[in-house]
PDB file of N, H, CA, C and O in Angstrom:
ATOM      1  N   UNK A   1      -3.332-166.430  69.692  1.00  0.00           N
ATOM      2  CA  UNK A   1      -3.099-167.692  70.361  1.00  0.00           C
ATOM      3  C   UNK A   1      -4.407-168.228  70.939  1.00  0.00           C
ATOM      4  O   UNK A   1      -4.703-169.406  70.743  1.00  0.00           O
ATOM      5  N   UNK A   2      -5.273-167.348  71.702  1.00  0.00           N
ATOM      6  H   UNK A   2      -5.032-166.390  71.861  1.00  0.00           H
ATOM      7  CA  UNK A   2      -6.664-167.728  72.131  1.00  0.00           C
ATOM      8  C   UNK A   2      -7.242-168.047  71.425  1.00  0.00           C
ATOM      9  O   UNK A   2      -8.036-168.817  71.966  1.00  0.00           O
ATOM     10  N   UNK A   3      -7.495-167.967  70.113  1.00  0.00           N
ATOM     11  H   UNK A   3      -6.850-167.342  69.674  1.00  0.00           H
ATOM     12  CA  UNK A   3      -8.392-168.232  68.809  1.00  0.00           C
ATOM     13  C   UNK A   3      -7.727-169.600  68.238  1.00  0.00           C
ATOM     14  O   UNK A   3      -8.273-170.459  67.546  1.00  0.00           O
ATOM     15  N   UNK A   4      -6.188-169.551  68.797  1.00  0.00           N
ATOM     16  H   UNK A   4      -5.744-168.853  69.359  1.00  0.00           H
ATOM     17  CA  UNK A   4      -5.849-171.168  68.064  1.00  0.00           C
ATOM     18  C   UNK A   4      -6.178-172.434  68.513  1.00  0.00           C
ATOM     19  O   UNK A   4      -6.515-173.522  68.047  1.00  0.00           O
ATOM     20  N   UNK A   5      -5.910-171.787  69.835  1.00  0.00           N
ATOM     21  H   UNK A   5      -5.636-170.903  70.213  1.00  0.00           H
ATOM     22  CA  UNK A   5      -6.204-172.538  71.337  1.00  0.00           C
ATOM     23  C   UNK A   5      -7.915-173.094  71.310  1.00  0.00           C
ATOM     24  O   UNK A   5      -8.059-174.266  71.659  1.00  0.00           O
ATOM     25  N   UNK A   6      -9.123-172.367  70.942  1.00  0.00           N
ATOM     26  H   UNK A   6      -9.006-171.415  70.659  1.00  0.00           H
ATOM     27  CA  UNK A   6     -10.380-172.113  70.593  1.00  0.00           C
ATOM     28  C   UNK A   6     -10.122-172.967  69.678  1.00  0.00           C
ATOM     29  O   UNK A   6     -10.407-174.028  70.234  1.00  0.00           O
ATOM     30  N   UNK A   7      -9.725-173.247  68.505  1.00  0.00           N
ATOM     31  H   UNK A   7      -9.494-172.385  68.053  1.00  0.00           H
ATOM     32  CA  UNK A   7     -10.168-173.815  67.312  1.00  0.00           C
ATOM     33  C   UNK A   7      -9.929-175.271  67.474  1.00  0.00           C
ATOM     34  O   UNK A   7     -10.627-176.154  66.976  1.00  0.00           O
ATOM     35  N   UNK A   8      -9.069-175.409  68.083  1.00  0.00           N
ATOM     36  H   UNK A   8      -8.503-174.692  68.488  1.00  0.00           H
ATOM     37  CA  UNK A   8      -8.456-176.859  68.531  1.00  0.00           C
ATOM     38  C   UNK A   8      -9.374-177.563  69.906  1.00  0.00           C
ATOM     39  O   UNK A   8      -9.412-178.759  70.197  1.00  0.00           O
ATOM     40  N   UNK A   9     -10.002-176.540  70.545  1.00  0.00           N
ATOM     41  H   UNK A   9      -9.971-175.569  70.309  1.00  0.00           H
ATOM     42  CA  UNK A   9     -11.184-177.092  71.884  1.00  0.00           C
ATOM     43  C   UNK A   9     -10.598-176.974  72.660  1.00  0.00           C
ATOM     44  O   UNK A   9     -11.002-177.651  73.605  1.00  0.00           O
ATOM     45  N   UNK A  10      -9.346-176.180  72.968  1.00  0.00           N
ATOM     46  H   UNK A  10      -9.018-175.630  72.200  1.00  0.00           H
ATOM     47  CA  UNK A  10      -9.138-175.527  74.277  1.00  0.00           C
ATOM     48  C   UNK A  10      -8.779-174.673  74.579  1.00  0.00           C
ATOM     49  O   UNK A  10      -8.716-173.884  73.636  1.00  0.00           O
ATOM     50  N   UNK A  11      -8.319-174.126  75.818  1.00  0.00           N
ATOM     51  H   UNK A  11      -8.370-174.767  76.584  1.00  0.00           H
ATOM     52  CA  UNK A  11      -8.559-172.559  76.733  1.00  0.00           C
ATOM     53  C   UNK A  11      -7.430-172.539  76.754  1.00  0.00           C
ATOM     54  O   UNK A  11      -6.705-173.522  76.598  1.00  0.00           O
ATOM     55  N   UNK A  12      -6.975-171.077  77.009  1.00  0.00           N
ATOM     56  H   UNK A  12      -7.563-170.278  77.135  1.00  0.00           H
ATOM     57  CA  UNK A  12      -5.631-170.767  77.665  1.00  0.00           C
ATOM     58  C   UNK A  12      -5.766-171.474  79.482  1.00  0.00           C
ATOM     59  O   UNK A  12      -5.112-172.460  79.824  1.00  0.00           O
ATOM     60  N   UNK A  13      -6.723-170.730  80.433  1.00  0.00           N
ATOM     61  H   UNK A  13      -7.253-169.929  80.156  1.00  0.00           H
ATOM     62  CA  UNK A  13      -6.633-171.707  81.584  1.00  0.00           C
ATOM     63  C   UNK A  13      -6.609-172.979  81.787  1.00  0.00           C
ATOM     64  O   UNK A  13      -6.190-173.360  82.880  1.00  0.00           O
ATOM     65  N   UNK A  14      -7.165-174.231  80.531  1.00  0.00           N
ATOM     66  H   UNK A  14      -7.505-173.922  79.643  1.00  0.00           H
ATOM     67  CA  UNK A  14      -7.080-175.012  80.542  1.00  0.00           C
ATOM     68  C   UNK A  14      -5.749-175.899  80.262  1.00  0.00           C
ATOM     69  O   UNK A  14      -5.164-176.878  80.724  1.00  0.00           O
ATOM     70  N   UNK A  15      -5.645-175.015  79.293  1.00  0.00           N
ATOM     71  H   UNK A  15      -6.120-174.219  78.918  1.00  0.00           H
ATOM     72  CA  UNK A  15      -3.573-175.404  79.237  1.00  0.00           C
ATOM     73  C   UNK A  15      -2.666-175.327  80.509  1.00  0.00           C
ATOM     74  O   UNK A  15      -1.796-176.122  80.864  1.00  0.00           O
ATOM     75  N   UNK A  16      -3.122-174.065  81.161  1.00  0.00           N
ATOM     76  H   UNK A  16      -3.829-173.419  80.873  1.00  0.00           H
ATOM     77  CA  UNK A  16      -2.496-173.430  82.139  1.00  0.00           C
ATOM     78  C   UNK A  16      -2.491-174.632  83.211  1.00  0.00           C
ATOM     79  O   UNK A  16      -1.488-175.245  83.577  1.00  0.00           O
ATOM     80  N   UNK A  17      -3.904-174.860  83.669  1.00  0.00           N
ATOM     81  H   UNK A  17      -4.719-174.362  83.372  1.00  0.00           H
ATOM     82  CA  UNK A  17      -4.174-176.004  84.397  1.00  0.00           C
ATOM     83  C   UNK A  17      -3.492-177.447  84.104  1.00  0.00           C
ATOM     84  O   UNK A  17      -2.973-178.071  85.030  1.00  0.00           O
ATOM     85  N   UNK A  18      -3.511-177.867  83.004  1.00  0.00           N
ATOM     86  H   UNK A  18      -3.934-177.360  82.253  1.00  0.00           H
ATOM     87  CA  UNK A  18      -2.893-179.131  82.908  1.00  0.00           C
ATOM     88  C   UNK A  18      -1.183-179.244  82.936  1.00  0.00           C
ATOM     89  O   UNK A  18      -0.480-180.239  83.115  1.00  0.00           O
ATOM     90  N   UNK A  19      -0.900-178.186  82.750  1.00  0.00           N
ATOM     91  H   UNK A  19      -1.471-177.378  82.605  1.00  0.00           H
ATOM     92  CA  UNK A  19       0.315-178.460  82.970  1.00  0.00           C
ATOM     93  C   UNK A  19       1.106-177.741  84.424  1.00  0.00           C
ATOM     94  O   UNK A  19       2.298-177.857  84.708  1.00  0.00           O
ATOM     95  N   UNK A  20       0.290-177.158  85.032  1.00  0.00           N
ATOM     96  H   UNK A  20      -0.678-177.063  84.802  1.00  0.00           H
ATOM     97  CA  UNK A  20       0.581-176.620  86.400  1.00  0.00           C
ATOM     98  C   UNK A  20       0.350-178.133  87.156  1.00  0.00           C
ATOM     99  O   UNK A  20       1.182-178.292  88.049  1.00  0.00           O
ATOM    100  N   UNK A  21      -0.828-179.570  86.964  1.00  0.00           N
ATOM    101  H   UNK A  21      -1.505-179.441  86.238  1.00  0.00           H
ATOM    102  CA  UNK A  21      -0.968-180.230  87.393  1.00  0.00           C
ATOM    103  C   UNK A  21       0.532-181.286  87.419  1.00  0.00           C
ATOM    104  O   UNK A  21       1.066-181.988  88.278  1.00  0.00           O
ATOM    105  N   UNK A  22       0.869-180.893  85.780  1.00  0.00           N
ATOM    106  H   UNK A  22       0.435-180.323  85.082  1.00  0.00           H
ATOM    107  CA  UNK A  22       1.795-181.902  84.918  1.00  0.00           C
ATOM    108  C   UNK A  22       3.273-181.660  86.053  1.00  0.00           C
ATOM    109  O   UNK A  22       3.729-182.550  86.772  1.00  0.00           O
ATOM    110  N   UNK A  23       3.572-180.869  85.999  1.00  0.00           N
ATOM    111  H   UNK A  23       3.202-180.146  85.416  1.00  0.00           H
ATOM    112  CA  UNK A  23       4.854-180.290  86.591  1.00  0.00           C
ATOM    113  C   UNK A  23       4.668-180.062  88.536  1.00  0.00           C
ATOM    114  O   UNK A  23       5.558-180.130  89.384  1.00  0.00           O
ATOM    115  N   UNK A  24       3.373-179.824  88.699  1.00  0.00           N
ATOM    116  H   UNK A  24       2.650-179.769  88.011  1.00  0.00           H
ATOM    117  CA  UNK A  24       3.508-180.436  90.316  1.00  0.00           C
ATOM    118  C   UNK A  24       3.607-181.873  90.586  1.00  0.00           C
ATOM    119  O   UNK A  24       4.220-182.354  91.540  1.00  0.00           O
ATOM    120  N   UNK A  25       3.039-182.458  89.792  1.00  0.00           N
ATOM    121  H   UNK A  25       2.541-182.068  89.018  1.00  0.00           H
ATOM    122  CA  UNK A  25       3.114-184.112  90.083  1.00  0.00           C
ATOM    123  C   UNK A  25       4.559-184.095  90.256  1.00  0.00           C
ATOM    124  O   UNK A  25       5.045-184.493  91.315  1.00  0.00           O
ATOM    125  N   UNK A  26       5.542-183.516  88.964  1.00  0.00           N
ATOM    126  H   UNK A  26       5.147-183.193  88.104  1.00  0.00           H
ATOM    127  CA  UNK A  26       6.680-184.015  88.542  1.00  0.00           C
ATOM    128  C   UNK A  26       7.577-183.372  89.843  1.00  0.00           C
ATOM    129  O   UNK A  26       8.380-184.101  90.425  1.00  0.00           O
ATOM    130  N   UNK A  27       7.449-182.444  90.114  1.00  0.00           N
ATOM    131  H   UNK A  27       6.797-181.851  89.641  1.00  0.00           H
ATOM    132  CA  UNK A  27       8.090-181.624  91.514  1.00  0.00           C
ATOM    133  C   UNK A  27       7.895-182.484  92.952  1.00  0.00           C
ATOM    134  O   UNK A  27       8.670-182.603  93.901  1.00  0.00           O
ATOM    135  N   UNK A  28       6.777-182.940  92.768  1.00  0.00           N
ATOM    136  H   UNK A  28       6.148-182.844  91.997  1.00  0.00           H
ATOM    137  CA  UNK A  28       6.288-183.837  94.045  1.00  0.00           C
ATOM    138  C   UNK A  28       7.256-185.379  93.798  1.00  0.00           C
ATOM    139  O   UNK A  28       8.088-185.760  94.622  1.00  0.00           O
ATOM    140  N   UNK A  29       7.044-185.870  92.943  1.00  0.00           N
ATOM    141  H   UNK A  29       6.368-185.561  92.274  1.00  0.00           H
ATOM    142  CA  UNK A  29       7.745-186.944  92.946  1.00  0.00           C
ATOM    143  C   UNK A  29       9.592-186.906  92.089  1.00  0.00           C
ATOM    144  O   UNK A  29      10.169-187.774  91.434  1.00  0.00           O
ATOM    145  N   UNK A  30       9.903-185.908  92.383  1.00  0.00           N
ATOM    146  H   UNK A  30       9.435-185.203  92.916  1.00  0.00           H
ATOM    147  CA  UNK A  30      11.351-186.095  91.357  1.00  0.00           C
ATOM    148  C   UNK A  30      12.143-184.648  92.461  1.00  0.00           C
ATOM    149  O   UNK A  30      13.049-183.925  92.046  1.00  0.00           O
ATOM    150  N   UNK A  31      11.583-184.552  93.699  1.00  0.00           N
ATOM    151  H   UNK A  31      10.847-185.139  94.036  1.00  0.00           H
ATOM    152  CA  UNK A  31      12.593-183.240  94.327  1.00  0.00           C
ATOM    153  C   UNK A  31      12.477-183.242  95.830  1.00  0.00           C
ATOM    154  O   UNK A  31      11.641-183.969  96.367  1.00  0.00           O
ATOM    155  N   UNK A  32      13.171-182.565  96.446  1.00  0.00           N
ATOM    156  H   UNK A  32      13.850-181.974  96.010  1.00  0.00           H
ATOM    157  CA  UNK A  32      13.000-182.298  97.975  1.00  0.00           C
ATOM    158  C   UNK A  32      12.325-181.265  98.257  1.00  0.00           C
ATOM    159  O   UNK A  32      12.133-180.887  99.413  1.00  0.00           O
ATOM    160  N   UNK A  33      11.837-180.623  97.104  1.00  0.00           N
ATOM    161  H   UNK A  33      11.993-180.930  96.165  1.00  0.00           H
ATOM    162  CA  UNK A  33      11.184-179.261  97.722  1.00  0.00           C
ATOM    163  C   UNK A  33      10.046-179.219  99.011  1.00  0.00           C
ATOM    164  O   UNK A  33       9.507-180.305  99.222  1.00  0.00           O
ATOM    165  N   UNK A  34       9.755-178.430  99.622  1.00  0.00           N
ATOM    166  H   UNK A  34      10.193-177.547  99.451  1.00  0.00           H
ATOM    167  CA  UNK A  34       8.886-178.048 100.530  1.00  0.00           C
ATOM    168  C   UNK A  34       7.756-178.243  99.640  1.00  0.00           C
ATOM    169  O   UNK A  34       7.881-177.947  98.452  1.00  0.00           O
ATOM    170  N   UNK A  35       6.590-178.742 100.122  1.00  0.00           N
ATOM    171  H   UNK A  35       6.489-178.982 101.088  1.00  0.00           H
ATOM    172  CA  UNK A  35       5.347-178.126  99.355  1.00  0.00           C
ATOM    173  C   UNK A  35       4.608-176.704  99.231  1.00  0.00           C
ATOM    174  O   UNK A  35       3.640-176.439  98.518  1.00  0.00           O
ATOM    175  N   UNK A  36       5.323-175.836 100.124  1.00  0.00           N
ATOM    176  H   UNK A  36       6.110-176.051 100.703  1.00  0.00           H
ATOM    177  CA  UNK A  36       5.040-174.517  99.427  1.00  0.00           C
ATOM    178  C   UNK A  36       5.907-174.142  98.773  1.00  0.00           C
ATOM    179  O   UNK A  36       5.309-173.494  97.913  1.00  0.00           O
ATOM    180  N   UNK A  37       7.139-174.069  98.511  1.00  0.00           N
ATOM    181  H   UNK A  37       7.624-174.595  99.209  1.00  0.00           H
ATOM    182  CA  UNK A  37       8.142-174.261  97.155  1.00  0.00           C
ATOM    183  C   UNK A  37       7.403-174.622  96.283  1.00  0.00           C
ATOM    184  O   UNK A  37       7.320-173.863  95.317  1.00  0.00           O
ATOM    185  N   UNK A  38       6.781-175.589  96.270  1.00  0.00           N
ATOM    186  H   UNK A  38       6.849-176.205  97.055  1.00  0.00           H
ATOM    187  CA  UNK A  38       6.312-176.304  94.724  1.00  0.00           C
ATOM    188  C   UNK A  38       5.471-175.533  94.090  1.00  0.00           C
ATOM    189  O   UNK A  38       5.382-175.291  92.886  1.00  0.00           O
ATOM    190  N   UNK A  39       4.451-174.917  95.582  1.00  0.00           N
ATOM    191  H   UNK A  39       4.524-175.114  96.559  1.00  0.00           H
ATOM    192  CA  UNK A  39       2.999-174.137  95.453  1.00  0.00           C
ATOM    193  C   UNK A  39       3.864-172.780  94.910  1.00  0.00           C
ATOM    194  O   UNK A  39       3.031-172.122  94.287  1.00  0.00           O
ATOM    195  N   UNK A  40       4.789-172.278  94.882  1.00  0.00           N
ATOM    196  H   UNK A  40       5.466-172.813  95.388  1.00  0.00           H
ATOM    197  CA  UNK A  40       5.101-171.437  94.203  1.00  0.00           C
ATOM    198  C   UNK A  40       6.008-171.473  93.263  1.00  0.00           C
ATOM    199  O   UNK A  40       6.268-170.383  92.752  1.00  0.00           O
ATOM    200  N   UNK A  41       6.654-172.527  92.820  1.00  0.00           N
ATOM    201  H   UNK A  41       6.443-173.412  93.235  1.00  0.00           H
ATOM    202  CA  UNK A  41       6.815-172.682  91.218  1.00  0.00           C
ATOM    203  C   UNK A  41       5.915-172.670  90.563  1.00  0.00           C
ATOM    204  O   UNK A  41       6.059-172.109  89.476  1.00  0.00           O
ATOM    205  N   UNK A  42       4.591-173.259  90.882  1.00  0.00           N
ATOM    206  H   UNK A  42       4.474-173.714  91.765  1.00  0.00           H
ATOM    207  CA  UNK A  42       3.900-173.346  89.954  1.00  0.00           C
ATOM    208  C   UNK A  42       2.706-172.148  89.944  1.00  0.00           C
ATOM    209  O   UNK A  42       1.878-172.222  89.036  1.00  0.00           O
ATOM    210  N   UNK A  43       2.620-171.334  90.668  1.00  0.00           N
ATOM    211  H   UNK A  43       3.292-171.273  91.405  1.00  0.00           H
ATOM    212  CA  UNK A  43       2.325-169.622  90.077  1.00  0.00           C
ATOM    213  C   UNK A  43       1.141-170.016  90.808  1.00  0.00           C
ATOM    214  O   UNK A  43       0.063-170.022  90.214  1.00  0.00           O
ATOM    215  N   UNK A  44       1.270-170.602  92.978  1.00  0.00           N
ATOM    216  H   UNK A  44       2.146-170.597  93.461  1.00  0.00           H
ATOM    217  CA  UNK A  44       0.261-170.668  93.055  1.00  0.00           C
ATOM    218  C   UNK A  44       0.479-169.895  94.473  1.00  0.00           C
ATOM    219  O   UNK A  44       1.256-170.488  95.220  1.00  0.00           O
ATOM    220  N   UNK A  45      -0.089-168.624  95.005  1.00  0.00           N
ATOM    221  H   UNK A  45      -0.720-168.142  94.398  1.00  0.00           H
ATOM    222  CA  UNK A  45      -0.109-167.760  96.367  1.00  0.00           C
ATOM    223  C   UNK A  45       0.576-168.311  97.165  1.00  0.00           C
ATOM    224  O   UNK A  45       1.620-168.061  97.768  1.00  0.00           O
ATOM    225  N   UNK A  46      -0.216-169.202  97.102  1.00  0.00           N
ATOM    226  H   UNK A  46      -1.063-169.405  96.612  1.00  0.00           H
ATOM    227  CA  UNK A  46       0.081-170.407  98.843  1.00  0.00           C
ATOM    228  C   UNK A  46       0.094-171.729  98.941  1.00  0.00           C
ATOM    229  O   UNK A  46      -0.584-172.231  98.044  1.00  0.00           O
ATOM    230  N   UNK A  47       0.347-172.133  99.312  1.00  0.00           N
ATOM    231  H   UNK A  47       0.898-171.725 100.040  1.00  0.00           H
ATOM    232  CA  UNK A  47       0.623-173.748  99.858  1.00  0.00           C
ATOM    233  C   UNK A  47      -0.998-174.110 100.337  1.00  0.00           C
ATOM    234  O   UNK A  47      -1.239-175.235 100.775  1.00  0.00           O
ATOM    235  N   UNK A  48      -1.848-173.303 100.246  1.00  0.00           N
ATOM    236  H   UNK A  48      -1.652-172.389  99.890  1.00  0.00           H
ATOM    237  CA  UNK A  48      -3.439-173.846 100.514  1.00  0.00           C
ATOM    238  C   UNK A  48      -4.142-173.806  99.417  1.00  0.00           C
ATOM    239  O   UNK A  48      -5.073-174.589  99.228  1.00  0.00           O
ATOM    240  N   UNK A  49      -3.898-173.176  98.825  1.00  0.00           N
ATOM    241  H   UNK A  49      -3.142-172.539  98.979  1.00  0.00           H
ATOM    242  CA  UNK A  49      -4.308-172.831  97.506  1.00  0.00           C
ATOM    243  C   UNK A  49      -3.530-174.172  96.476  1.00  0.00           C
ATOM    244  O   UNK A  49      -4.265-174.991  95.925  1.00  0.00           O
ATOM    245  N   UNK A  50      -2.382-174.228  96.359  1.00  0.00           N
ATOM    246  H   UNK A  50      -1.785-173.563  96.807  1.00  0.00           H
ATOM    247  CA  UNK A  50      -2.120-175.413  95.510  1.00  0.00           C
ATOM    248  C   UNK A  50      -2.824-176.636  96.408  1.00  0.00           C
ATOM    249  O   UNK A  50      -3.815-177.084  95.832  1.00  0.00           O
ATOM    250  N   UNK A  51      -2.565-177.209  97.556  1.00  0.00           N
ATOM    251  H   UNK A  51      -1.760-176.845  98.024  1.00  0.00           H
ATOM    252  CA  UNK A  51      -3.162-177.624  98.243  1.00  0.00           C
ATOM    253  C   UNK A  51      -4.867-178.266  97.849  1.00  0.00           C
ATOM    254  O   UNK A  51      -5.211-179.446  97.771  1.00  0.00           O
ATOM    255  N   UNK A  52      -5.609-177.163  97.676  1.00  0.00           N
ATOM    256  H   UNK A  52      -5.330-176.205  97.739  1.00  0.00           H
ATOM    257  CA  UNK A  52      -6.693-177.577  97.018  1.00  0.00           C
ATOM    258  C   UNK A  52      -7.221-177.942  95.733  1.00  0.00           C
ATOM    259  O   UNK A  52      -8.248-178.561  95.454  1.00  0.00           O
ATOM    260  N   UNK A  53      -6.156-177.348  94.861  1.00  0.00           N
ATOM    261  H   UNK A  53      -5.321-176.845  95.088  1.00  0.00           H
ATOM    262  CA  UNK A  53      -6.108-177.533  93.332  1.00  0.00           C
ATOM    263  C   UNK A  53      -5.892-179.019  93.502  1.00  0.00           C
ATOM    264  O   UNK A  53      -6.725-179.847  93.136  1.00  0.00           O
ATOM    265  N   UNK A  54      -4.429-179.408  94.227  1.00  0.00           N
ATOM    266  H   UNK A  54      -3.752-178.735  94.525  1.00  0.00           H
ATOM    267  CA  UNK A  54      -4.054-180.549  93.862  1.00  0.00           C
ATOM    268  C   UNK A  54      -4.975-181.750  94.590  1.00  0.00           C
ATOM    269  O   UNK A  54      -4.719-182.945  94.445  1.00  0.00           O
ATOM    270  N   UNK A  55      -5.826-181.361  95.207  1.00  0.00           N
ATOM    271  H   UNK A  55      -6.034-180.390  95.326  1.00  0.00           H
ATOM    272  CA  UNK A  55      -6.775-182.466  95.420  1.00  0.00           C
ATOM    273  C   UNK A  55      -7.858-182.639  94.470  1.00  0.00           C
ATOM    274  O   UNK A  55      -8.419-183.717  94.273  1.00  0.00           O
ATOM    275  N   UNK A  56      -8.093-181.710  93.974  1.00  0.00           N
ATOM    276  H   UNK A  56      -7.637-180.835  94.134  1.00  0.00           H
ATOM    277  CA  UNK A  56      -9.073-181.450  92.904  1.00  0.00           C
ATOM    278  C   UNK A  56      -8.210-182.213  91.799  1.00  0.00           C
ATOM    279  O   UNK A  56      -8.945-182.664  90.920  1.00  0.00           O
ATOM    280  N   UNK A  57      -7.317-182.392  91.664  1.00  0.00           N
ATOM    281  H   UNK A  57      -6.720-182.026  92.378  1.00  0.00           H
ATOM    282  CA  UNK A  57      -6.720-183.056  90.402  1.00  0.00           C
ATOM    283  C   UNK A  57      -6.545-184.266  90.447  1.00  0.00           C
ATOM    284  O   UNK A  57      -6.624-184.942  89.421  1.00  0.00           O
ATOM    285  N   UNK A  58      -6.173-184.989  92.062  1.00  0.00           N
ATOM    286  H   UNK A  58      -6.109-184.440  92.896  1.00  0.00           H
ATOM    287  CA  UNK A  58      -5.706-185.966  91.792  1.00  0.00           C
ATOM    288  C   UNK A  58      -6.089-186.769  93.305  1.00  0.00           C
ATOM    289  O   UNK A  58      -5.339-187.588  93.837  1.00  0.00           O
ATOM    290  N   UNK A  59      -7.743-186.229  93.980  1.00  0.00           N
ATOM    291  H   UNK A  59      -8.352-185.564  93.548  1.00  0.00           H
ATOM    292  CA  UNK A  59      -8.395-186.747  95.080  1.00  0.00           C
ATOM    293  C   UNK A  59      -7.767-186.876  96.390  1.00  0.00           C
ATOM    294  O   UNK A  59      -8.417-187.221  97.376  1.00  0.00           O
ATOM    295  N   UNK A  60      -6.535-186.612  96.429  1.00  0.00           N
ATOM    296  H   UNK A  60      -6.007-186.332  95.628  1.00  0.00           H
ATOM    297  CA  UNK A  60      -5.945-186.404  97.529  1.00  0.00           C
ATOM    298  C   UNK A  60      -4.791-185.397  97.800  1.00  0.00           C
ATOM    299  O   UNK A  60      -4.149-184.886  96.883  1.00  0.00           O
ATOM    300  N   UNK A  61      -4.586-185.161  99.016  1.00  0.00           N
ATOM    301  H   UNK A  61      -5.109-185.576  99.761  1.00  0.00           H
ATOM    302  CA  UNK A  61      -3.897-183.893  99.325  1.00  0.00           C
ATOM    303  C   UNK A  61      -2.313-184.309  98.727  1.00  0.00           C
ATOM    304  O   UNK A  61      -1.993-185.498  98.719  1.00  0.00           O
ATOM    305  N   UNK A  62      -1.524-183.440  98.320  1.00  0.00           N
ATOM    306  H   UNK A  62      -1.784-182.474  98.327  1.00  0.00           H
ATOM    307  CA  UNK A  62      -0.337-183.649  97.804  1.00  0.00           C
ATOM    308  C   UNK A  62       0.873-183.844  98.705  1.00  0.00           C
ATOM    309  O   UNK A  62       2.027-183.691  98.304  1.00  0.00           O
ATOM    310  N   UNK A  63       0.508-184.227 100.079  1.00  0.00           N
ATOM    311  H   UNK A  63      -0.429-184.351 100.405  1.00  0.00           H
ATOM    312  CA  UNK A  63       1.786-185.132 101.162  1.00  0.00           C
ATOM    313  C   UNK A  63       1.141-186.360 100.872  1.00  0.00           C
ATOM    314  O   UNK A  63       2.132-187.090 100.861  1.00  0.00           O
ATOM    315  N   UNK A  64       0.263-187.040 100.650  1.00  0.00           N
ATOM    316  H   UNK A  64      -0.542-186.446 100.659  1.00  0.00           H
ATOM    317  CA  UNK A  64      -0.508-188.325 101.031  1.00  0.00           C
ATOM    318  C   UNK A  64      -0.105-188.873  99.283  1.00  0.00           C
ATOM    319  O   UNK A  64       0.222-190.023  98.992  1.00  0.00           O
ATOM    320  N   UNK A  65      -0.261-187.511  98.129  1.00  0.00           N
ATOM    321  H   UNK A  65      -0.526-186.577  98.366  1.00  0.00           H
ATOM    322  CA  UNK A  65       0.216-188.750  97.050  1.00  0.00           C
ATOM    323  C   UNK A  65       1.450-188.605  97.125  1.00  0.00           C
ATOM    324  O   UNK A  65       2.060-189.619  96.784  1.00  0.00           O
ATOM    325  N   UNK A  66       2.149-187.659  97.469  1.00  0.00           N
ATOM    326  H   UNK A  66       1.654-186.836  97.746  1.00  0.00           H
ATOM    327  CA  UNK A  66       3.437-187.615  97.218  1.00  0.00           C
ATOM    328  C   UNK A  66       4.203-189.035  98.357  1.00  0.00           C
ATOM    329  O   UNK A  66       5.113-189.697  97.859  1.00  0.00           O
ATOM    330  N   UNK A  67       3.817-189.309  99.571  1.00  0.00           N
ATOM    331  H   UNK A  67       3.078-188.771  99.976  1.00  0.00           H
ATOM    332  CA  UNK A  67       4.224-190.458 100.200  1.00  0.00           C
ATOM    333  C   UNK A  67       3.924-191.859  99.622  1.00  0.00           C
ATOM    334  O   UNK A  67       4.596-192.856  99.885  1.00  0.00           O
ATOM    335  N   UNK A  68       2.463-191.824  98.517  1.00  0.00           N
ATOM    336  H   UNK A  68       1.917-191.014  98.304  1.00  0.00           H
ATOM    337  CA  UNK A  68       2.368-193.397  97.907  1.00  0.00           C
ATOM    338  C   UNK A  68       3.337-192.964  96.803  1.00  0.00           C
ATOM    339  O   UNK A  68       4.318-193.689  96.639  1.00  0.00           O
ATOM    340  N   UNK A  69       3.215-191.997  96.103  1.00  0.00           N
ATOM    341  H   UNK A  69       2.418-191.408  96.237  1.00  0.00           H
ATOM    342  CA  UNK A  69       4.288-192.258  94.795  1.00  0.00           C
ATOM    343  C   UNK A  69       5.835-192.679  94.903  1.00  0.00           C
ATOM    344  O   UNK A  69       6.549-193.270  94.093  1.00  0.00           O
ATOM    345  N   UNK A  70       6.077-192.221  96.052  1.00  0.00           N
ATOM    346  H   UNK A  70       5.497-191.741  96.710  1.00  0.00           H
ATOM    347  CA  UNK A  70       7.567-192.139  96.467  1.00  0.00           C
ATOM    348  C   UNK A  70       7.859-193.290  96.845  1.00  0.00           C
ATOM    349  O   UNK A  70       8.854-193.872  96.412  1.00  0.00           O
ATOM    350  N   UNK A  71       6.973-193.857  97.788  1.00  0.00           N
ATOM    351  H   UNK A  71       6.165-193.385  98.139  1.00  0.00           H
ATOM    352  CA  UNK A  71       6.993-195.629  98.404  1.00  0.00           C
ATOM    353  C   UNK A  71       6.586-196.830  97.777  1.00  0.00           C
ATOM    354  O   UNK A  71       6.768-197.983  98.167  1.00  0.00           O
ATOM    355  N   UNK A  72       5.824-196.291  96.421  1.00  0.00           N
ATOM    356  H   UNK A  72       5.677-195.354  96.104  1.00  0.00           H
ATOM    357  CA  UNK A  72       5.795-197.370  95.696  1.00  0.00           C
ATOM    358  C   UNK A  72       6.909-197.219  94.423  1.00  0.00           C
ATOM    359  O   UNK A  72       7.251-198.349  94.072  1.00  0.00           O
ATOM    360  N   UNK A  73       7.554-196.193  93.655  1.00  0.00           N
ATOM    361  H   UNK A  73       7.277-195.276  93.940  1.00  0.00           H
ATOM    362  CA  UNK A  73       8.902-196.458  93.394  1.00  0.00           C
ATOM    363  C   UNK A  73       9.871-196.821  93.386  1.00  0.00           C
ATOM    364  O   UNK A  73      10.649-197.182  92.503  1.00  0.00           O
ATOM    365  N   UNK A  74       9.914-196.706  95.025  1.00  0.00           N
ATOM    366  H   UNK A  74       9.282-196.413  95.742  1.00  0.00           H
ATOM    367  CA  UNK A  74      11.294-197.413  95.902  1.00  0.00           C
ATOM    368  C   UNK A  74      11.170-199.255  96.135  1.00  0.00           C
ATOM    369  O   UNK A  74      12.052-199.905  96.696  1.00  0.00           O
ATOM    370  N   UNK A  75      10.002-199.801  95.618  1.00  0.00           N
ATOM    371  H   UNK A  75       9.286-199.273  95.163  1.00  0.00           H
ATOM    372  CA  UNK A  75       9.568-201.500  95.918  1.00  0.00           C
ATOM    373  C   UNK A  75      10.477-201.564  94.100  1.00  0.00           C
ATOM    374  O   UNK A  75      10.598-202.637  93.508  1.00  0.00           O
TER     375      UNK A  75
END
C-alpha cells in the first residue's frame, strides 16, 4: 500500500492527515460533540493536540471555526 500510495505522490500520514482534517471539519459542523470527543474520534490524545493540528489546518482554533460555520449556515 506504501509503494502505491508513493507512486501516486503520496504518504500514508498524508492521507491520514487529510482526512482526520476531512472528518473533524465534518464532526465540528454536523454534531454536538464536545471538542475533545471529536479530538478523540479522530485518533487524537487530547483536545490540545487536535486543537493545534486544527489550527494548523484551517488558521484558527476549532470553537472560533466551528461558531462561524454554524452561524453562517443558519443565515
Amino acid at each position: 500500500m506504501q509503494r502505491r500510495l508513493q507512486d501516486s505522490g503520496y504518504s500514508f500520514q498524508r492521507v491520514l492527515d487529510e482526512t482526520r482534517h476531512q472528518m473533524a471539519r465534518y464532526y465540528l459542523f454536523n454534531s454536538e460533540l464536545e471538542l475533545n470527543e471529536t479530538a478523540y474520534l479522530r485518533g487524537f490524545e487530547d483536545s490540545n493536540s487536535f486543537g493545534h493540528a486544527f489550527r494548523a489546518w484551517e488558521g484558527v482554533p476549532p470553537s472560533d471555526w466551528c461558531e462561524t460555520h454554524r452561524r453562517s449556515s443558519a443565515m
